[in-house]
N, CA, C and O atoms as a DFTB+ gen file, in Angstrom:
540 C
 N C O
     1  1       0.845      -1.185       0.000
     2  2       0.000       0.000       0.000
     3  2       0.891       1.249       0.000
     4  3       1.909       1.410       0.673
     5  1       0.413       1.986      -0.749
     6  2       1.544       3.264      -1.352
     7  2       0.987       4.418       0.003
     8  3      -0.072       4.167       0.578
     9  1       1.992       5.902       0.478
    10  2       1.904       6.108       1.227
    11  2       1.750       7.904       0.529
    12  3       2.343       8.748      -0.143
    13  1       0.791       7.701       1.113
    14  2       0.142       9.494       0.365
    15  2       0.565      10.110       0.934
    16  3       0.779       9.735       2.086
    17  1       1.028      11.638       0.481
    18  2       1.131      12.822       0.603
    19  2       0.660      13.931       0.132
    20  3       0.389      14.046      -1.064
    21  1       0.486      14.962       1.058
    22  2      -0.418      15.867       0.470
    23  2      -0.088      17.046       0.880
    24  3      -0.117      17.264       2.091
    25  1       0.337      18.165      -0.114
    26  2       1.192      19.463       0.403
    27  2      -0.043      20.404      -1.059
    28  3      -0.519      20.131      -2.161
    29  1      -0.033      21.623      -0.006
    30  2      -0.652      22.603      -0.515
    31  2      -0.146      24.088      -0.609
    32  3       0.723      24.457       0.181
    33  1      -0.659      24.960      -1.552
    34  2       0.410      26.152      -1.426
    35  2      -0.526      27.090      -3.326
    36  3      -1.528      26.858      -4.003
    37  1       0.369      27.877      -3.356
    38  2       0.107      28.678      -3.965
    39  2       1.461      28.694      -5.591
    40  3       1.234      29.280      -6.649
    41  1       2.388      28.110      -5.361
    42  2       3.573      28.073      -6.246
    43  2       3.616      28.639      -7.307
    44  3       3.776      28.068      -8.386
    45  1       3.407      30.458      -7.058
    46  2       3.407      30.734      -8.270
    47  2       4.621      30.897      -8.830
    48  3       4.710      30.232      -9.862
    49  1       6.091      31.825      -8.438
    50  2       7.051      31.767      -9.273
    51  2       8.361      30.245      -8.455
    52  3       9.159      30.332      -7.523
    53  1       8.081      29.310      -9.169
    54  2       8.794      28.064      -8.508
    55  2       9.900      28.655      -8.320
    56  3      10.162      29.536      -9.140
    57  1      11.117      28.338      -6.984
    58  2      11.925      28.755      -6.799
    59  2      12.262      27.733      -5.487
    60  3      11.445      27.088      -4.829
    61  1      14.031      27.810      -5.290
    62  2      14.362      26.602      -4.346
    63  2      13.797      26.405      -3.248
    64  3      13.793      25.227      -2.892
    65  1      13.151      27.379      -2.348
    66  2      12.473      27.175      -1.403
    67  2      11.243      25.943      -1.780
    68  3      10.897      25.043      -1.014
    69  1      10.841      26.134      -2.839
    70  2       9.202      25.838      -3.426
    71  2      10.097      23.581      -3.743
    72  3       9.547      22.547      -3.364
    73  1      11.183      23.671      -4.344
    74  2      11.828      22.644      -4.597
    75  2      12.055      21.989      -3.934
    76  3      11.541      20.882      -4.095
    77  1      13.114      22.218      -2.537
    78  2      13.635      21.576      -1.116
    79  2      11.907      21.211      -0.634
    80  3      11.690      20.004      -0.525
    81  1      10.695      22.149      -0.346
    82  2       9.731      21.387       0.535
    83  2       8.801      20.671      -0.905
    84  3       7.596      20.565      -0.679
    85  1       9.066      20.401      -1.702
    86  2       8.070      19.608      -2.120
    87  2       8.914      18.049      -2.194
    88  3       8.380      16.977      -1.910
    89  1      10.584      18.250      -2.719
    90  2      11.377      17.419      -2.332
    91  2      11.251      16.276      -1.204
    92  3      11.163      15.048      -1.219
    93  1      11.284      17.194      -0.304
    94  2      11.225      16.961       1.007
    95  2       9.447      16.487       1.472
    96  3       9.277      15.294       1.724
    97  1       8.491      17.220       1.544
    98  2       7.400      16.116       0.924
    99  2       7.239      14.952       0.374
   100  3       6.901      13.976       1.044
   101  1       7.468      14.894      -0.981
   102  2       7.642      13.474      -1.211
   103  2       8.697      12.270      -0.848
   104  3       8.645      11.130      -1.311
   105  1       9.657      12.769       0.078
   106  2      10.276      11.996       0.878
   107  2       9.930      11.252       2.638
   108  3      10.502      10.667       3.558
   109  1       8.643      11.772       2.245
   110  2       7.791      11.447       3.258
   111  2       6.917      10.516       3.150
   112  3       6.255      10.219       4.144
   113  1       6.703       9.799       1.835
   114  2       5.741       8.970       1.555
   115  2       6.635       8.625      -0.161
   116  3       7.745       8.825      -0.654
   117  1       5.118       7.917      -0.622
   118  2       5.188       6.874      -1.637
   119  2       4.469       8.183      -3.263
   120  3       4.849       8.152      -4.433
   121  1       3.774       8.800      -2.850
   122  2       2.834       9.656      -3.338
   123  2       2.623      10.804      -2.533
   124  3       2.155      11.028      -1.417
   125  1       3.376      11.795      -3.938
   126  2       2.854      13.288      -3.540
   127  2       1.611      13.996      -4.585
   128  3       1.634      13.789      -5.799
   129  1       0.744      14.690      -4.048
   130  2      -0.165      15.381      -4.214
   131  2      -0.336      16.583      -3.583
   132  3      -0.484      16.789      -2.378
   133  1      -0.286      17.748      -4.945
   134  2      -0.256      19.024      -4.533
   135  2      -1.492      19.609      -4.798
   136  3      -1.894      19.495      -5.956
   137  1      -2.253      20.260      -3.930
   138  2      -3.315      21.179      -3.935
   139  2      -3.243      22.474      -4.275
   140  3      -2.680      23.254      -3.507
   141  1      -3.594      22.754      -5.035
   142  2      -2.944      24.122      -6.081
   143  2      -4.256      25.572      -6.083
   144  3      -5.425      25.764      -6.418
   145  1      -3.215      26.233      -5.531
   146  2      -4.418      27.346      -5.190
   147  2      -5.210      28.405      -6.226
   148  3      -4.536      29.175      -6.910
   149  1      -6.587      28.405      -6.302
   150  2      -6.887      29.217      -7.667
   151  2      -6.336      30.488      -7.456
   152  3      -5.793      30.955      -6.454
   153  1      -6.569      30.991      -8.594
   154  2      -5.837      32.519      -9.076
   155  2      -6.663      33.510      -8.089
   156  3      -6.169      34.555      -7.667
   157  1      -7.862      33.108      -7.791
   158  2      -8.639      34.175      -6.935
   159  2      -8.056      34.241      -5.630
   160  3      -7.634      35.297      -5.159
   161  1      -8.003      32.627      -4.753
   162  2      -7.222      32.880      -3.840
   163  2      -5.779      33.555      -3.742
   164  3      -5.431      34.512      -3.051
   165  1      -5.148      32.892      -4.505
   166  2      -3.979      33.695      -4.947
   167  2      -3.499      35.264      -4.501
   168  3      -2.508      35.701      -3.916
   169  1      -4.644      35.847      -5.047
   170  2      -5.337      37.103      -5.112
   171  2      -5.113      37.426      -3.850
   172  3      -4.165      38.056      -3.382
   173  1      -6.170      36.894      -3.244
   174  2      -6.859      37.240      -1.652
   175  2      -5.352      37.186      -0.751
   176  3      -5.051      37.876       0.223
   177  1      -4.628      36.242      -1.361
   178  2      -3.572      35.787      -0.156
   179  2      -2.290      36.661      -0.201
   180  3      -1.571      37.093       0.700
   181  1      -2.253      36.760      -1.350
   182  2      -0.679      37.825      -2.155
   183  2      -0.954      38.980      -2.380
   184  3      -0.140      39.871      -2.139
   185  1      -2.197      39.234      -2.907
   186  2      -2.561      41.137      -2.983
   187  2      -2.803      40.867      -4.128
   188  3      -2.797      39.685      -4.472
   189  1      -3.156      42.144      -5.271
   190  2      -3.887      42.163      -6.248
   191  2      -3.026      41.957      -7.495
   192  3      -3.557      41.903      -8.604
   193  1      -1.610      41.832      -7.318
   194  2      -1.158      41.991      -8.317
   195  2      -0.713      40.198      -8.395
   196  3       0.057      39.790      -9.265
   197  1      -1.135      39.570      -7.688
   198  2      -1.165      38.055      -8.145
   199  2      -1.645      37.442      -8.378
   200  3      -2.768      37.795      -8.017
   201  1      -1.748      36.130      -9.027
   202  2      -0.651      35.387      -8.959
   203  2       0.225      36.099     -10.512
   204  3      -0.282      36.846     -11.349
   205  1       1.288      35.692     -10.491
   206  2       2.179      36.423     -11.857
   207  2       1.476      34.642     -13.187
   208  3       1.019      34.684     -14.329
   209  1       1.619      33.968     -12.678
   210  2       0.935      32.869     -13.109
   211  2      -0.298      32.341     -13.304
   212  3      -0.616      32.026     -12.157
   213  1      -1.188      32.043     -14.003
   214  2      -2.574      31.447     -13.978
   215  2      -2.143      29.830     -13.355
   216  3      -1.054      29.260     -13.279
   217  1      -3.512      29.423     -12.973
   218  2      -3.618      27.985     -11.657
   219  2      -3.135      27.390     -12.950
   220  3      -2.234      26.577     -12.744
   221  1      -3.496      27.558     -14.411
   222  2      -3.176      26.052     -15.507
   223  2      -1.907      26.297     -15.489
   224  3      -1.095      25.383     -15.348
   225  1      -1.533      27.612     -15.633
   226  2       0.261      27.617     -15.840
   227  2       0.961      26.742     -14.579
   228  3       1.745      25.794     -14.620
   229  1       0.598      27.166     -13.903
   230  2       1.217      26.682     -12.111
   231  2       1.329      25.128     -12.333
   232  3       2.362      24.463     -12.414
   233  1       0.224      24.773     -12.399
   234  2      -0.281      23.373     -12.724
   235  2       0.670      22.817     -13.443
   236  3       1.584      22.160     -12.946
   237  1       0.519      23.053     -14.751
   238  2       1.913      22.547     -15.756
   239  2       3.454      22.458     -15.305
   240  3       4.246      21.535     -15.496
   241  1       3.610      23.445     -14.780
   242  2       5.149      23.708     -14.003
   243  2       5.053      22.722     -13.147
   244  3       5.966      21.901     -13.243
   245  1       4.068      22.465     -12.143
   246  2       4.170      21.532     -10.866
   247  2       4.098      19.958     -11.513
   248  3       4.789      19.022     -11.110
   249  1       3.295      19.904     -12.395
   250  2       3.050      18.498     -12.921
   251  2       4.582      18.108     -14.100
   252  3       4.760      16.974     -14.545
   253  1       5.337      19.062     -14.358
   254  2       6.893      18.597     -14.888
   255  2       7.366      18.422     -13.965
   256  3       8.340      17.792     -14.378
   257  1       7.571      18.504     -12.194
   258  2       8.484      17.827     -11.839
   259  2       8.456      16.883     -11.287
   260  3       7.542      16.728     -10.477
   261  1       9.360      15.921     -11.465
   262  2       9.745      14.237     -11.291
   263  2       8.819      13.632      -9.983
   264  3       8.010      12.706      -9.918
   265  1       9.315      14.576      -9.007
   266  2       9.242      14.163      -7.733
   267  2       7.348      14.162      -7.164
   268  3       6.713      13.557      -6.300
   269  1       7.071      15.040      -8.058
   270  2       4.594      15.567      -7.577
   271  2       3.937      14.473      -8.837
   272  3       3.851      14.521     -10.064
   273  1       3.538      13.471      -7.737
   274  2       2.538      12.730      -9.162
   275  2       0.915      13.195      -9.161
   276  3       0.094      12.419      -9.650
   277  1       0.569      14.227      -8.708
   278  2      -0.561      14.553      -9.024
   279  2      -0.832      16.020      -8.602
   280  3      -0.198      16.420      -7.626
   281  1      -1.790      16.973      -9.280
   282  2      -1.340      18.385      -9.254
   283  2      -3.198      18.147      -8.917
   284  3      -3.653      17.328      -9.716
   285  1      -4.178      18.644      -8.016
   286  2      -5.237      18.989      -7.866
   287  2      -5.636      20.888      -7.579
   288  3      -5.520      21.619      -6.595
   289  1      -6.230      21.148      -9.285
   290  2      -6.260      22.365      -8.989
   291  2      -7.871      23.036      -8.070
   292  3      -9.084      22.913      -8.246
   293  1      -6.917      23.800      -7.012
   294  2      -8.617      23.724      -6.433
   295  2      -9.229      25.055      -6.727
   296  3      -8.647      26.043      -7.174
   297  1     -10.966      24.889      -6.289
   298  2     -11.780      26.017      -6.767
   299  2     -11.614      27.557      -6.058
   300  3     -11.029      27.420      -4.984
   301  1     -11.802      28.350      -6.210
   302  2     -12.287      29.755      -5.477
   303  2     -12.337      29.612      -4.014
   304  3     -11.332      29.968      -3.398
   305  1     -13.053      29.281      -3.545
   306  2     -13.673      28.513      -2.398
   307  2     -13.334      27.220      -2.110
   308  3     -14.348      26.530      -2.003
   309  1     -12.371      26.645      -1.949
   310  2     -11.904      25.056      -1.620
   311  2     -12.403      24.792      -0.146
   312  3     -12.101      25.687       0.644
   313  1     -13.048      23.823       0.321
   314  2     -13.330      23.043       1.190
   315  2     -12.206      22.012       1.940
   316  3     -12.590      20.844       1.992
   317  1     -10.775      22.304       2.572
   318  2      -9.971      21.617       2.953
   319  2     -10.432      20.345       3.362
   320  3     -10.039      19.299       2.846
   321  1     -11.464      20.430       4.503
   322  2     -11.978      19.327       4.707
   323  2     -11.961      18.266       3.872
   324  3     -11.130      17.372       3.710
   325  1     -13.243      18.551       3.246
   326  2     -13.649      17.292       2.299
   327  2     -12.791      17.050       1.508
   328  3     -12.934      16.020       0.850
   329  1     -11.472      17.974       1.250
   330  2     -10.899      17.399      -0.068
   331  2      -9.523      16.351       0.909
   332  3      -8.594      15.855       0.273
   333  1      -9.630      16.177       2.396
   334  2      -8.588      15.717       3.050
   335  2      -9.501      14.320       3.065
   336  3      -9.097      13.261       2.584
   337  1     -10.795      14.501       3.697
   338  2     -11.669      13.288       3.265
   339  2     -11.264      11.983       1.985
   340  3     -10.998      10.782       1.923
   341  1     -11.450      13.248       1.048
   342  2     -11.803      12.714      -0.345
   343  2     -10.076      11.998      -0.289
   344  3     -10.065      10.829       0.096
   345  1      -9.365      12.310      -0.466
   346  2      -8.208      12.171      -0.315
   347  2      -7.505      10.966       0.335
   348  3      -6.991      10.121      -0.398
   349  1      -7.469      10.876       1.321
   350  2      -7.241      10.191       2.935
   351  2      -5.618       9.908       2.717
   352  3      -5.114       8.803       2.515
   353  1      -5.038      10.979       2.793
   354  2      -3.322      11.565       2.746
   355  2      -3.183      10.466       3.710
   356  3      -4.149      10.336       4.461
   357  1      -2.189       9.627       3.869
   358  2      -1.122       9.357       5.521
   359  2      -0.637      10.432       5.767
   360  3      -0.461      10.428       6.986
   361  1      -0.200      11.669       5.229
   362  2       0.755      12.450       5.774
   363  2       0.052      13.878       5.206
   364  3      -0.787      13.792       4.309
   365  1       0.409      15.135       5.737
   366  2       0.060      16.317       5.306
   367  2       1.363      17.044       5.746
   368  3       1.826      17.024       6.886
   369  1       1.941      17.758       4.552
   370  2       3.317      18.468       5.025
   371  2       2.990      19.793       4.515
   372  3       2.451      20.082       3.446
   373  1       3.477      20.686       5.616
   374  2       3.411      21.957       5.609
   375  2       5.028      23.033       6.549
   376  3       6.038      22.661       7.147
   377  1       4.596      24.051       6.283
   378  2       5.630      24.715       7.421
   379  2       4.993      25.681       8.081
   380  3       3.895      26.185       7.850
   381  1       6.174      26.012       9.360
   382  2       5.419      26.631      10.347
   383  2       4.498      27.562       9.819
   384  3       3.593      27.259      10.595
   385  1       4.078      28.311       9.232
   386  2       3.885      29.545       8.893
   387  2       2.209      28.694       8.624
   388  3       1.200      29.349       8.883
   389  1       2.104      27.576       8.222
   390  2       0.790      27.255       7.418
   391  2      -0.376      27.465       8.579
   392  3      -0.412      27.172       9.774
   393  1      -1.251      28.064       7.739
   394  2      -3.137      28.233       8.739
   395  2      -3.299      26.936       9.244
   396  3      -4.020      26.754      10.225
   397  1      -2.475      25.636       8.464
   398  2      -3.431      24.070       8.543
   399  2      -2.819      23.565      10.510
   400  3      -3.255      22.846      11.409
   401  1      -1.675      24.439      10.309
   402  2      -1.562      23.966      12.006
   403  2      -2.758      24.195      12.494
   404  3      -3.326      23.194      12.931
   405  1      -3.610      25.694      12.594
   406  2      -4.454      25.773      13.260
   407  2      -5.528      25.075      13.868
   408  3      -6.115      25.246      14.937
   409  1      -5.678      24.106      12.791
   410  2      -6.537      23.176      12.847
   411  2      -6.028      21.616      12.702
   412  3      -6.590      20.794      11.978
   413  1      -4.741      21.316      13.603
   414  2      -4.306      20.152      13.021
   415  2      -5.051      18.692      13.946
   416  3      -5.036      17.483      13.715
   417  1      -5.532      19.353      14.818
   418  2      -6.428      17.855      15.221
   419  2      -7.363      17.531      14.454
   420  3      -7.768      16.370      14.387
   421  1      -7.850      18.502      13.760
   422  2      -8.874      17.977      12.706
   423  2      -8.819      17.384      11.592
   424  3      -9.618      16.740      10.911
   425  1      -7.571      17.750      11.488
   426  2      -6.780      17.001      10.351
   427  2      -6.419      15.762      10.683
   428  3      -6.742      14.804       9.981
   429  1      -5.809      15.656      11.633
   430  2      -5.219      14.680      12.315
   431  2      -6.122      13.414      12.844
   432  3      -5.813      12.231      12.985
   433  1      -7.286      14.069      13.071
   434  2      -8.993      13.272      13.542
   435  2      -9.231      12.283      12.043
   436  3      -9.565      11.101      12.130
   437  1      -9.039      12.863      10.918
   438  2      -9.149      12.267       9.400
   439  2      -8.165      11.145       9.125
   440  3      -8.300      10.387       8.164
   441  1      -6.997      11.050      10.152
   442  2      -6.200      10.128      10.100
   443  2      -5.079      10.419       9.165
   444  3      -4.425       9.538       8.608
   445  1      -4.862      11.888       8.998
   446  2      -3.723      12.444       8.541
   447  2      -2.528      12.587       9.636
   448  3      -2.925      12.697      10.795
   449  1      -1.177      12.599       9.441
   450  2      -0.217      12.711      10.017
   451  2       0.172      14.627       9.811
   452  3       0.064      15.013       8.647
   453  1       0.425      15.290      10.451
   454  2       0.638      16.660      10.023
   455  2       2.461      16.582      10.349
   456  3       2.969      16.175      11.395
   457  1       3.214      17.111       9.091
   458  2       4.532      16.585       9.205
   459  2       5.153      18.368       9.092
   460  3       5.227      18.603       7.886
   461  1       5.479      19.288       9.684
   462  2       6.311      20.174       9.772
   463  2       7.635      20.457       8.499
   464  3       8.564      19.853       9.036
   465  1       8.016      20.832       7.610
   466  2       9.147      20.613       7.224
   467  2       9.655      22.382       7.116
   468  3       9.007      23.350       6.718
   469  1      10.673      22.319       7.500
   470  2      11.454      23.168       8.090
   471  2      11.737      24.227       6.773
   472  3      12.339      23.575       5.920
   473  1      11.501      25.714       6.284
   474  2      12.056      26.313       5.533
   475  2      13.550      26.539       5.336
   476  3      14.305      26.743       6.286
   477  1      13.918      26.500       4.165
   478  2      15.443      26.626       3.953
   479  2      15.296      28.371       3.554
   480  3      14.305      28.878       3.030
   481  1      16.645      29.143       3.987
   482  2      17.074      30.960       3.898
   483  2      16.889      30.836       1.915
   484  3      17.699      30.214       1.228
   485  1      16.137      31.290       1.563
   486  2      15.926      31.699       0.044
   487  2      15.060      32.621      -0.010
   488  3      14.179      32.810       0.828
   489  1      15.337      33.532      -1.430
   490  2      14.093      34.472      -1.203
   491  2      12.687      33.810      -1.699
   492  3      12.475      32.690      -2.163
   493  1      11.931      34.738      -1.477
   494  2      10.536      33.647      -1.223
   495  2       9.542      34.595      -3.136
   496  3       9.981      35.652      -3.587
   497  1       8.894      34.196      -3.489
   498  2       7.679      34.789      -4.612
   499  2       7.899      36.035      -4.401
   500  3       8.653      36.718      -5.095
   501  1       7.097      36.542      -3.180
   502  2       7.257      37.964      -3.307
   503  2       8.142      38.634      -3.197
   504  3       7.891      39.813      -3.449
   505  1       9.188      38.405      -2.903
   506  2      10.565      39.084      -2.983
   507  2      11.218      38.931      -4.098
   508  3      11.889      39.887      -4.486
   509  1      11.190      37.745      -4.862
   510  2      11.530      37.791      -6.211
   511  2      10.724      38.624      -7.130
   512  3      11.398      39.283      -7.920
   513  1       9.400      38.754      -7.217
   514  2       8.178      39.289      -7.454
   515  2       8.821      40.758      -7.425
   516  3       8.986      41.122      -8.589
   517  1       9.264      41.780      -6.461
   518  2       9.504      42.800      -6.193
   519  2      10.615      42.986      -6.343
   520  3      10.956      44.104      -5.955
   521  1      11.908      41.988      -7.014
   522  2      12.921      42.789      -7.233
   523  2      13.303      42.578      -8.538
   524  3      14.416      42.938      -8.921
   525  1      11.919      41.633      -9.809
   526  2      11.666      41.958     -10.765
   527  2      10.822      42.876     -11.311
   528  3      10.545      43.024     -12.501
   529  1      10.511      43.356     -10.561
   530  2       9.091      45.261     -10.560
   531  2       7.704      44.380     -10.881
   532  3       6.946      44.999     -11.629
   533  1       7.298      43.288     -10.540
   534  2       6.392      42.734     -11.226
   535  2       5.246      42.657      -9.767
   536  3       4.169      42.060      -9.768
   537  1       5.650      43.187      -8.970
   538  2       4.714      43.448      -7.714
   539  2       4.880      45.398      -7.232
   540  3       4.245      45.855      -6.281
């Protein structure tokens, strides 16, 4: 029995930070699966001038690399829940910074594992974003 993973995020300009934790994700299991945030959220989460990418572009980029065998792009409004349901991850990897701690017994109640993985010093989207004038 293969061992799911399930990492979520926004990845709009891929960069090593975005590489090391998805890396590192799928070294956590058998199967990675990324939850891919729409352009609206995007929006809501980064400010108005994002994503620099559309969710299909993102999508394509995430689904070329070796290591993510499945790219789920989600709606406007995504339902974490049900899609952890629908899902049934062994593992959910995130970093400190993620909202999903907030709620990790509930996650954890679904019979997900919530796995921490540690950020590596790189600049992050929006800092690349802003020191190409594109924010």
């Amino acid at each position: 029995m293969r061992k799911i993973v399930l990492v979520g995020g926004c990845f709009d300009i891929l960069h090593l930070g975005h590489i090391y934790f998805l890396k590192k994700a799928r070294g956590l299991g058998d199967y990675l699966i990324v939850a891919l945030e729409s352009d609206k959220n995007v929006k809501r989460l980064k400010g108005t001038k994002r994503p620099i990418h559309t969710q299909k572009q993102r999508a394509e980029i995430l689904k070329s690399l070796i290591f993510v065998d499945k790219v789920i792009s989600l709606p406007p409004s995504p339902n974490y829940e049900l899609l952890v349901k629908k899902i049934k991850p062994d593992i959910i990897a995130c970093d400190i910074k993620d909202n999903l701690l907030n709620n990790r017994k509930r996650y954890q109640n679904l019979g997900a594992k919530i796995v921490v993985i540690k950020k590596i010093k790189t600049p992050s989207t929006s800092q690349i974003a802003k020191l190409l004038k594109l924010e």
